[in-house]
C-alpha positions, -999 to 999 in steps of 0.1 A, spaced: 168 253 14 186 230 -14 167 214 -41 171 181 -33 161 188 6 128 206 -8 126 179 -30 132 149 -6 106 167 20 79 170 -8 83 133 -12 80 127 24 49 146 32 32 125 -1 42 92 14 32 101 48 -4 107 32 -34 83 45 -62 78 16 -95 85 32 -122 65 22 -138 93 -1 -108 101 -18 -110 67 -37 -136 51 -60 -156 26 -48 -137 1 -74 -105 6 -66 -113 -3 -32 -125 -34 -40 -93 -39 -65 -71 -28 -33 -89 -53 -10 -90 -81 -35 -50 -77 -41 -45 -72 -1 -70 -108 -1 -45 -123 -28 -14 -114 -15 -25 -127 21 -38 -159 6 -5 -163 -8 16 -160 23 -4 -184 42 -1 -209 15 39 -209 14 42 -206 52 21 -238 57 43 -256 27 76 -242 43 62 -254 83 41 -284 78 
């Protein structure tokens, strides 16, 4: 197998990887969910500016 396939399929397998809940502090969480909070905050506001 080439490099860059090895390579590319190393990459693949750590984006395909799902964070359980114990694998994460307890704070950064909370900063996850308060930027997830923020960023949906956000869309709502300029969707009901852009569709009144």
């Amino acid at each position: 197998m080439s490099g860059s396939k090895q390579w590319a399929l190393e990459k693949l397998e750590q984006a395909n990887a799902i964070f359980e809940p114990g694998e994460k502090s307890w704070r950064a969480q909370l900063l996850d969910l308060v930027i997830w909070s923020l960023e949906l905050a956000a869309a709502w506001w300029l969707a009901s500016r852009l569709w009144p």
